[in-house]
C-alpha positions in Angstrom: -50.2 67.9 -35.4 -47.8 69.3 -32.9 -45.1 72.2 -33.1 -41.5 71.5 -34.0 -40.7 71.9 -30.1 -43.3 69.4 -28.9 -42.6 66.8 -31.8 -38.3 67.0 -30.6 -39.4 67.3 -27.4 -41.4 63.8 -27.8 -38.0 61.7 -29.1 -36.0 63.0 -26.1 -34.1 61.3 -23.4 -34.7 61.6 -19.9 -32.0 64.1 -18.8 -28.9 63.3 -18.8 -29.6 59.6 -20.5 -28.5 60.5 -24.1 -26.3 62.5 -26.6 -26.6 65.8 -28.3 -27.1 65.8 -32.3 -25.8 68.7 -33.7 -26.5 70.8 -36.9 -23.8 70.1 -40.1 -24.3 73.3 -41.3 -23.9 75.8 -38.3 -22.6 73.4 -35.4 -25.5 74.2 -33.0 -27.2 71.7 -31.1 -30.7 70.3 -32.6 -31.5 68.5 -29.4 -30.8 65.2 -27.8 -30.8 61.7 -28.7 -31.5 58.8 -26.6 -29.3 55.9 -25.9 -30.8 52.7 -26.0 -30.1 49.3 -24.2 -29.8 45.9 -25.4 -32.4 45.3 -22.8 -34.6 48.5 -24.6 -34.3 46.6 -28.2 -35.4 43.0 -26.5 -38.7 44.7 -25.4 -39.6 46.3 -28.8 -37.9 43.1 -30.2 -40.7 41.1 -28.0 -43.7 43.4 -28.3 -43.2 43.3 -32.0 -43.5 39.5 -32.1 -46.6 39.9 -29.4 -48.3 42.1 -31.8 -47.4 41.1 -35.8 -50.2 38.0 -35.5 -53.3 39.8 -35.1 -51.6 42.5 -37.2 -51.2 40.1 -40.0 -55.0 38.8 -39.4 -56.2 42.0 -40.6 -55.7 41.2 -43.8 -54.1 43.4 -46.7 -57.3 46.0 -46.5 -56.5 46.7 -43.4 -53.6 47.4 -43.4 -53.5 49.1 -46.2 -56.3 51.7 -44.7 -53.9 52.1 -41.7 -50.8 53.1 -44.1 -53.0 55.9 -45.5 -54.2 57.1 -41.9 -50.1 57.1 -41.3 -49.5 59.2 -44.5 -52.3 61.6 -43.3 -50.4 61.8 -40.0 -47.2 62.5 -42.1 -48.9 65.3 -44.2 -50.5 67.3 -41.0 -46.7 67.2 -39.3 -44.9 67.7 -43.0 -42.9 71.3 -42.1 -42.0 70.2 -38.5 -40.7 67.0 -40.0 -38.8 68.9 -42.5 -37.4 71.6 -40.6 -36.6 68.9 -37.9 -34.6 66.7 -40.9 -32.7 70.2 -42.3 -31.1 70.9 -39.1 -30.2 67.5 -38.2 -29.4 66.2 -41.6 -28.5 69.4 -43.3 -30.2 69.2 -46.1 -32.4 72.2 -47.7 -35.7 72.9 -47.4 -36.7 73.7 -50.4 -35.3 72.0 -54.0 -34.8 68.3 -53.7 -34.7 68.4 -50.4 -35.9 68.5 -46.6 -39.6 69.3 -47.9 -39.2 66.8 -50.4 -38.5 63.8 -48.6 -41.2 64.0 -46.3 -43.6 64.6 -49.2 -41.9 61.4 -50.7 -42.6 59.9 -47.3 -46.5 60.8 -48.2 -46.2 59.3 -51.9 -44.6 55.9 -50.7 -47.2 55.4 -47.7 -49.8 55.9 -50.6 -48.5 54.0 -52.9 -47.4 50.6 -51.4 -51.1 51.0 -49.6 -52.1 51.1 -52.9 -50.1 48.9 -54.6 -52.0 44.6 -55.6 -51.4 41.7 -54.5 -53.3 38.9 -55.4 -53.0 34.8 -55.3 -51.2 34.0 -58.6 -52.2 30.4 -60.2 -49.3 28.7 -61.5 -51.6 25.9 -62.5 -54.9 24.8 -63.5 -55.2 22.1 -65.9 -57.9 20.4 -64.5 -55.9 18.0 -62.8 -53.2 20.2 -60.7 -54.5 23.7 -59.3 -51.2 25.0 -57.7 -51.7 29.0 -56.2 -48.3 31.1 -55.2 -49.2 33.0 -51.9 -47.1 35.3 -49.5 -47.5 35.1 -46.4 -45.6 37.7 -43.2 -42.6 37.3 -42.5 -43.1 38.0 -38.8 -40.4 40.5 -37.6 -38.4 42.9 -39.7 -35.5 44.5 -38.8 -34.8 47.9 -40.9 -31.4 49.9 -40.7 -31.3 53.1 -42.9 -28.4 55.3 -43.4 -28.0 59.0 -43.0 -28.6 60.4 -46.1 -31.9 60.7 -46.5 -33.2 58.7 -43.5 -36.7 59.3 -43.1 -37.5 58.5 -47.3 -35.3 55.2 -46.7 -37.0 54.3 -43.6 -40.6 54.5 -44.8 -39.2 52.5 -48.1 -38.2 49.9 -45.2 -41.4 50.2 -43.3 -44.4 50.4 -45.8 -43.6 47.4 -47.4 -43.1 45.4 -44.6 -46.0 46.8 -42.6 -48.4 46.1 -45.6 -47.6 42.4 -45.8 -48.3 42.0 -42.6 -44.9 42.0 -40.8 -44.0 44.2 -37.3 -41.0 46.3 -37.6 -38.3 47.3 -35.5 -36.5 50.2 -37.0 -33.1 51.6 -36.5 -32.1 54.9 -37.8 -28.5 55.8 -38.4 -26.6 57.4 -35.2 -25.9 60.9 -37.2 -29.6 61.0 -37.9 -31.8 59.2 -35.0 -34.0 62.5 -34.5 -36.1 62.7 -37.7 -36.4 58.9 -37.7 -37.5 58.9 -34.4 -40.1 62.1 -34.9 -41.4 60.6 -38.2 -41.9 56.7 -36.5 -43.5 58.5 -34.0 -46.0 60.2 -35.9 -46.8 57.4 -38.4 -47.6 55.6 -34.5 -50.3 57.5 -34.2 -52.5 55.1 -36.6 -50.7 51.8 -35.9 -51.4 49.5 -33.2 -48.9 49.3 -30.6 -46.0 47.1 -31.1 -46.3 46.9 -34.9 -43.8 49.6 -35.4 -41.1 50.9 -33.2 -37.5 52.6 -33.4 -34.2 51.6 -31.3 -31.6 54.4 -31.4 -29.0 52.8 -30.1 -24.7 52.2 -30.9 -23.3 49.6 -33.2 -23.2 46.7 -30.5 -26.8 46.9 -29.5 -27.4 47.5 -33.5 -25.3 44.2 -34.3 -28.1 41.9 -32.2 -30.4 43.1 -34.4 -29.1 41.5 -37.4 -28.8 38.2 -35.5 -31.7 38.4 -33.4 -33.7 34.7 -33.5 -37.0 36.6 -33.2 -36.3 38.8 -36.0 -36.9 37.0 -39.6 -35.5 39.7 -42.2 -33.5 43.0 -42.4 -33.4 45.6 -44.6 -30.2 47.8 -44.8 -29.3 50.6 -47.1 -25.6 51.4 -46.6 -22.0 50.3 -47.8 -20.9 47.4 -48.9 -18.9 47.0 -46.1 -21.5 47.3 -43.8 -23.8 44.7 -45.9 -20.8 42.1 -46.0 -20.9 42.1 -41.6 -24.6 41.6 -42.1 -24.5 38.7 -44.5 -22.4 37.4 -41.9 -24.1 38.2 -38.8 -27.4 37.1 -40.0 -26.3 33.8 -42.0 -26.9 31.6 -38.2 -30.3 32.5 -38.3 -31.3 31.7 -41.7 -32.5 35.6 -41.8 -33.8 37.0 -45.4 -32.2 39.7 -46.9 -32.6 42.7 -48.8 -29.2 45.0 -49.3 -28.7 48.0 -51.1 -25.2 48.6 -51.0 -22.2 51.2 -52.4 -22.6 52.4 -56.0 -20.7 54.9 -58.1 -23.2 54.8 -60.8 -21.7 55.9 -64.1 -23.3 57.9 -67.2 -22.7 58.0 -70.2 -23.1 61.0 -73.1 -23.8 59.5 -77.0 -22.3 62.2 -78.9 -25.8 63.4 -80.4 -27.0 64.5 -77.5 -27.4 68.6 -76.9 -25.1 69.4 -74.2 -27.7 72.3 -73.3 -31.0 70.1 -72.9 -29.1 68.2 -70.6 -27.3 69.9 -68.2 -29.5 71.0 -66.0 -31.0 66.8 -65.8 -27.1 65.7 -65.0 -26.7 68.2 -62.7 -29.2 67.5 -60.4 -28.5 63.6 -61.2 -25.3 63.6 -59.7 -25.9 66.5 -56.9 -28.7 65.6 -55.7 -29.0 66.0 -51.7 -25.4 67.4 -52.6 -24.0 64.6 -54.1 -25.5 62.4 -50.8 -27.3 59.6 -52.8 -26.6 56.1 -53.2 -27.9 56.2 -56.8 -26.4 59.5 -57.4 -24.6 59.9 -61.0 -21.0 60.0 -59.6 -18.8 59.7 -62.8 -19.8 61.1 -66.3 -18.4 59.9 -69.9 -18.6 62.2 -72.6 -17.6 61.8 -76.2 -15.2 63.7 -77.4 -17.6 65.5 -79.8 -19.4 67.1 -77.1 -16.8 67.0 -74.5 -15.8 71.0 -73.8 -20.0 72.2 -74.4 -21.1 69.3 -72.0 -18.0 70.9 -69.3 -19.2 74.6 -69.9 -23.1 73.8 -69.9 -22.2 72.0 -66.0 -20.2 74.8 -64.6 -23.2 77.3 -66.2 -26.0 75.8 -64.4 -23.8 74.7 -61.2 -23.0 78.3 -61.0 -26.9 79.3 -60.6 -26.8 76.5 -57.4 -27.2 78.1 -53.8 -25.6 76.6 -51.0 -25.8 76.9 -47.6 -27.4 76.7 -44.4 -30.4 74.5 -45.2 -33.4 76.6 -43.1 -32.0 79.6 -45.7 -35.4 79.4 -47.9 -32.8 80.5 -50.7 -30.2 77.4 -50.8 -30.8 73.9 -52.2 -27.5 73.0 -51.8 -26.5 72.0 -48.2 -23.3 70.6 -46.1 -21.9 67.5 -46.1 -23.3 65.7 -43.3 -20.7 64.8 -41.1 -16.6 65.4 -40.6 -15.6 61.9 -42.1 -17.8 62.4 -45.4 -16.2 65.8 -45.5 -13.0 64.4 -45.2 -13.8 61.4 -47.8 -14.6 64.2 -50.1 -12.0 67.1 -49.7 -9.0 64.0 -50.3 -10.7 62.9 -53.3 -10.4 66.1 -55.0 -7.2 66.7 -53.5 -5.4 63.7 -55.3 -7.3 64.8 -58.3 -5.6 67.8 -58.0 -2.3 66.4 -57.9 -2.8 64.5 -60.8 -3.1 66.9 -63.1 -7.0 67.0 -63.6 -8.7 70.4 -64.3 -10.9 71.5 -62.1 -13.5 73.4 -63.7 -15.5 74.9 -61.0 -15.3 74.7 -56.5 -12.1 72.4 -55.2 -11.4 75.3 -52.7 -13.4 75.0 -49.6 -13.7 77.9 -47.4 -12.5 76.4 -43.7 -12.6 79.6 -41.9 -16.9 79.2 -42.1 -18.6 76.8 -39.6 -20.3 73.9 -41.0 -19.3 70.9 -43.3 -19.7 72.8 -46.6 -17.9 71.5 -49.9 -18.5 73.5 -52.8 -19.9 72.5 -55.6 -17.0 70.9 -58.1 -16.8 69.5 -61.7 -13.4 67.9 -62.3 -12.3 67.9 -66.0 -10.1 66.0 -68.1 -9.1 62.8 -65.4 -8.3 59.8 -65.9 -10.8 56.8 -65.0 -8.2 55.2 -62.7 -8.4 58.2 -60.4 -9.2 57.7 -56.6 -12.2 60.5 -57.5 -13.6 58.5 -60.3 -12.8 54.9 -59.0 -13.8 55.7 -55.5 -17.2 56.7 -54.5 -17.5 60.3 -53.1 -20.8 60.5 -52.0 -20.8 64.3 -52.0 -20.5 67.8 -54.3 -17.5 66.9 -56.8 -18.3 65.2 -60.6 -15.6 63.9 -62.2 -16.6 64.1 -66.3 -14.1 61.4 -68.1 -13.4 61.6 -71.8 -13.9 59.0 -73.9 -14.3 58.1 -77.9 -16.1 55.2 -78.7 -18.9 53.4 -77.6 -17.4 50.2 -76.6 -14.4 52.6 -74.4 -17.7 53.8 -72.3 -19.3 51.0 -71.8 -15.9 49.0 -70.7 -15.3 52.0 -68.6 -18.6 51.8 -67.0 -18.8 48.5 -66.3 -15.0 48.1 -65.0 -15.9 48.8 -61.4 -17.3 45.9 -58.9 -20.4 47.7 -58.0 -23.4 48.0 -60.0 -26.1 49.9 -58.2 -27.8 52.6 -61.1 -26.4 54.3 -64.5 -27.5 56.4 -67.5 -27.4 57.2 -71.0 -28.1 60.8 -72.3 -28.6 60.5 -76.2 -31.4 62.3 -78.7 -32.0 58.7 -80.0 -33.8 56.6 -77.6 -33.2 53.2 -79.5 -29.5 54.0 -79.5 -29.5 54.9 -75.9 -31.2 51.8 -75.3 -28.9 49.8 -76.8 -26.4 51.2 -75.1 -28.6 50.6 -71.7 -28.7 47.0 -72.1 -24.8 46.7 -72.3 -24.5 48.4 -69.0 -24.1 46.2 -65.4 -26.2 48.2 -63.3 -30.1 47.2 -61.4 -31.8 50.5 -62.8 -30.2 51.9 -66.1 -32.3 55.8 -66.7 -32.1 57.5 -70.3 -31.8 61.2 -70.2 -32.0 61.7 -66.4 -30.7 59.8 -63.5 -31.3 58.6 -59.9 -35.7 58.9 -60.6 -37.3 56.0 -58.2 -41.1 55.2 -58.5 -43.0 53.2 -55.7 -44.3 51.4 -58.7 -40.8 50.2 -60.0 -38.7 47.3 -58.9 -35.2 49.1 -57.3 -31.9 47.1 -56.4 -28.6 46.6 -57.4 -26.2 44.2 -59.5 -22.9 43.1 -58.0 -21.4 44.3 -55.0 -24.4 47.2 -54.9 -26.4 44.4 -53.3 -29.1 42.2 -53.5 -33.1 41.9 -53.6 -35.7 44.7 -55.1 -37.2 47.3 -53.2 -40.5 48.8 -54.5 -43.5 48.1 -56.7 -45.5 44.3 -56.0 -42.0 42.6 -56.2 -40.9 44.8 -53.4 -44.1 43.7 -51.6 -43.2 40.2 -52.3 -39.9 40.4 -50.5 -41.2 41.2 -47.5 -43.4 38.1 -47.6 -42.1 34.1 -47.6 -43.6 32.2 -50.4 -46.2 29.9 -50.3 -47.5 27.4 -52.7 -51.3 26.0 -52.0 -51.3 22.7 -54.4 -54.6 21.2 -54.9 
């Protein structure tokens, strides 16, 4: 284990060579960044490719001992991690947080170690014996985004490292340090090559998604960003797995008790302060329950600290950078202007350093507003009325992207039913936005495509192979 200093100190630059990364919340410096070279990703590109084979001969034992030695490391370096990933990120220690993601860093490691795989027969009738193996891949390229980039980047990396694959990670540019720091640690119990991290800018990124050496990528971003990929990567044959945009919907059955629930929405859709993917970003209520649902929201968003996240009191943090901020603050705005009530926050306090938006529930908008249409990807829930079934449903599924929803009801076969109408990879009754290791992951329409997680995670990071006789 090493001290915060000499675990930032081990991700630096030589002086001079890189870029300062500063703090969201307060503006101050967290420490510098390096810069890499097209001619820097080509080596770990190559040394990668050197290393996967005998890396792959280990077999799945192996290399599933090794992935708990790395969440060991993980463990013993857990607080520097996490105050490393507050300041840089933003995020809070403690709630859902900084602490939290590098425990979930732990749990993953554990779990796809963990996790069986074993030869499936397809046939054996006496005549035909046909077995389904997967083998590596070879080289894996990972991109994660900035939101919670050391959880995404072990979801990349466990995976692909238990089936056998070498992995070339790169960590978003408003976030390289806790990558960095956590790829180094998890190093510690890998062999060399197997595992590496390239901080570099978007035209050195770009050769990694049409690299010849590399044979998949994993990206978790928008769906933007996923569309250049497709593209970039469609020369090479590469296999993909893409989670994409979402502005995941849920929906309130009018038995539910607006009370039990609150507290399970909130933290659905303001999670890592409304900086999820899978976050709950628009809420239908009936109007049976519509004003308790409104005044249950602003009760417990009231009780929500926010602030500087190294503040052992706040579990709300900033946005993490100006253009989110921005995204944000114009959303509500134009909610504003439309005549929508805001219930709670809207008024952001620009004479403070940081990018802090405060905590806001929008009431009584329509579902054709930019706030509700749009994904916000921050601290402002817009809670749409509706009064029958089939209005929610339509509502829900009248957007293009499809990544998670949810359906709050006291009557689980009639949330269920409603569950199954819904166009969304991951549908949760009576919370929202809960992964598991053990559980498939990925989105419908433009939220992307492929599973993460659980053995059919595992078997995306390997190619099929079919031994017939």
């Amino acid at each position: 284990m090493e001290t915060y200093d000499a675990l930032l100190a081990s991700v630096a630059p030589a002086a001079g060579s890189g870029r300062t990364i500063f703090d969201p919340a307060t503006g101050e410096a967290v420490g510098e960044a390096p810069i890499h070279s097209l001619d820097y990703l080509e080596s770990a590109v190559s040394a990668a490719a050197a290393a996967q084979p005998a890396w792959a001969a280990l077999g799945h034992d192996a290399r599933s001992a090794a992935l708990l030695k790395a969440a060991d490391a993980v463990e013993r370096s857990a607080e520097e991690l996490a105050q490393l990933l507050s300041r840089e990120q933003g995020k809070p220690l403690n709630g859902p947080n900084a602490r939290f993601e590098v425990g979930a860093c732990v749990a993953w490691l554990r779990a796809t170690a963990g996790l069986p795989l074993e030869p499936e027969t397809i046939v054996d009738d006496g005549e035909t014996r046909a077995e389904l193996h997967y083998r590596p891949i070879g080289v894996v390229g990972a991109i994660g985004p900035w939101n919670w980039p050391m959880m995404i980047a072990v979801w990349q990396l466990a995976p692909a490292l238990r089936m056998g694959n070498a992995v070339v990670v790169k960590p978003s540019g408003n976030t390289p340090l806790s990558v960095l720091a956590l790829v180094k640690v998890i190093n510690e119990e890998l062999p060399d090559g197997i595992l590496s991290a390239v901080s570099c800018g978007r035209e050195v990124g770009a050769r990694l998604t049409d690299h010849p050496a590399i044979g998949k990528i994993m990206f978790t971003g928008s769906t933007a960003g996923g569309r250049a990929i497709i593209k970039s990567s469609a020369d090479t044959v590469k296999r993909l797995t893409l989670e994409l945009g979402g502005n995941d919907a849920g929906i309130v059955l009018p038995d539910a008790d607006p009370k039990a629930i609150a507290q399970d929405i909130f933290w659905g859709a303001f999670l890592n302060t409304g900086q999820t993917c899978a976050a709950l970003k628009r809420l239908y209520v009936h109007d049976d329950i519509y004003d308790s649902v409104c005044d249950e929201l602003v009760a417990v968003a009231k009780q929500m600290p926010m602030g500087n996240g190294l503040d052992e009191n706040n579990v709300l943090g900033p946005l993490q950078n100006k253009a989110q901020y921005d995204v944000v603050a114009n959303l509500v705005e134009a909610a504003k202007a439309s005549g929508a009530r805001i219930l709670l926050g809207g008024n952001p306090d620009t004479s403070q350093p940081g990018y802090f938006y405060p905590t806001t529930l929008v009431a009584d908008i329509d579902n054709d507003n930019p706030l509700v249409a749009e994904e916000q990807f921050g601290p402002a829930l817009p809670i749409i009325r509706y009064s029958t079934i089939d209005e929610a449903v339509e509502m829900a599924n009248g957007l293009d992207v499809g990544l998670g929803a949810s359906v709050w009801s006291a009557d689980l076969k009639a949330a269920r039913d409603v569950a199954a109408r819904i166009q969304a990879g991951t549908v949760w009754i009576n919370r929202h936005g809960a992964v598991d290791p053990r559980i498939p992951f990925g989105g419908a329409k433009q939220s992307g495509y492929g599973v993460e997680f659980g053995v059919e995670g595992l078997k995306a990071l390997g190619v099929p192979q079919v031994i017939n006789g």
